[in-house]
C-alpha positions, 0 to 999 in steps of 0.5 A: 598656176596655183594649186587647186584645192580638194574638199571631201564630204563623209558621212552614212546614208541619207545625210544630204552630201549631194545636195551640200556638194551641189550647193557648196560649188555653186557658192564657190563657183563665182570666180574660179574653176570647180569641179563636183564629182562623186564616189565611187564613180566620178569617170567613165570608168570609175562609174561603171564600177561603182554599179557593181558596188551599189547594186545587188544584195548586200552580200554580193561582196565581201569587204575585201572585194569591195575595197579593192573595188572602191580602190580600182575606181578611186584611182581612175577618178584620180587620174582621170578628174581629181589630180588634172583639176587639182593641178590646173588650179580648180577646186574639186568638191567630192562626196566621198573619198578615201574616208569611206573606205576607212569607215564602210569596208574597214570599221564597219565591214572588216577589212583589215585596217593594214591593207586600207593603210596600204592601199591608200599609200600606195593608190592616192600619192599626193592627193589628200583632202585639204578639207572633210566636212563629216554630216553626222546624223542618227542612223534612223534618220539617215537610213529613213531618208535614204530609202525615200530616194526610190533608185536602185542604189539601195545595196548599202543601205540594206546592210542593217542598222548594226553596221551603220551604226559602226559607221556613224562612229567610225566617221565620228572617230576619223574626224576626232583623230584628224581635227585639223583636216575634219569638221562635223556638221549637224546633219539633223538642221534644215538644208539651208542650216547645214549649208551655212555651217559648211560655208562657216567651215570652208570659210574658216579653213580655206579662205576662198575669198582670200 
């Protein structure tokens, strides 16, 4: 069976991933296996970890910790959901992935890139993303529309707009240093806009209809 293919959306807090992950499936849905998940979380294990990363004081970690973290749940959803789906020939359609590590506990938190590096070789193997759409928007916004949610997942977006703004640009220069992997969409349009230049992207890339 041919190989699935893997999609990744990026991007800072408020900018709309899980809704463009839910409507991104549903419209490559018709004819074929996909598979939408999320991280951190995406397995049992995976989630359980994931509410100790998005819950309690922003301090609660240090940037190591919570890569190290982010690692131990990114690979049980490898394991466990990524790679099988992957492999069986499905599409998988994450909100976030290895990039948010890169851009969260690396560029803006302070982890040595190194060890990021290192953790990425050495936990992911051959799984990559075939496409990153990168939602880009000001910090302002984002953070506005994150704190309209109302859940309990808030320990990153009290982190301050100091870091989110290192963030946007950290998102920013991993899609500029990768353009063959990474599109930026304007995440300030309406929804339905967003998804027509998510589908023009995927189109694009990816040829699901081929």
């Amino acid at each position: 069976m041919a190989q699935g293919r893997f999609i990744t959306f990026e991007g800072g807090e408020g900018a709309g991933k899980s809704t463009q992950v839910r409507r991104l499936a549903a419209r490559l849905g018709a004819g074929r296996e996909v598979v939408a998940t999320r991280e951190p979380g995406g397995s049992p294990g995976a989630e359980a970890i994931r509410a100790l990363l998005v819950q309690g004081e922003a301090d609660r970690w240090s940037p190591v910790t919570e890569t190290l973290l982010m690692y131990a749940a990114r690979r049980d959803h490898i394991e466990r959901v990524i790679a099988p789906a992957l492999e069986r020939g499905a599409w998988v359609v994450c909100d976030r992935f290895a990039d948010s590590t890169r851009a969260y506990q690396g560029a803006a938190g302070g982890t040595d890139p190194a060890l990021i590096r290192t953790l990425e070789t050495a936990i992911l193997g051959a799984v990559r993303p075939d496409l990153t759409l990168v939602l880009d928007l000001p910090v302002a916004e984002g953070l506005s529309r994150a704190g309209g949610r109302g859940d309990a997942e808030g320990r990153f977006e009290s982190k301050g707009a100091a870091f989110h703004e290192r963030l946007r640009q950290a998102f920013l220069d991993i899609a500029a240093a990768e353009p063959e992997r990474c599109v930026v969409i304007d995440a300030t349009r309406t929804p339905d806009e967003v998804e027509a230049l998510i589908w023009a992207a995927v189109a694009d890339r990816l040829k699901p209809h081929g």
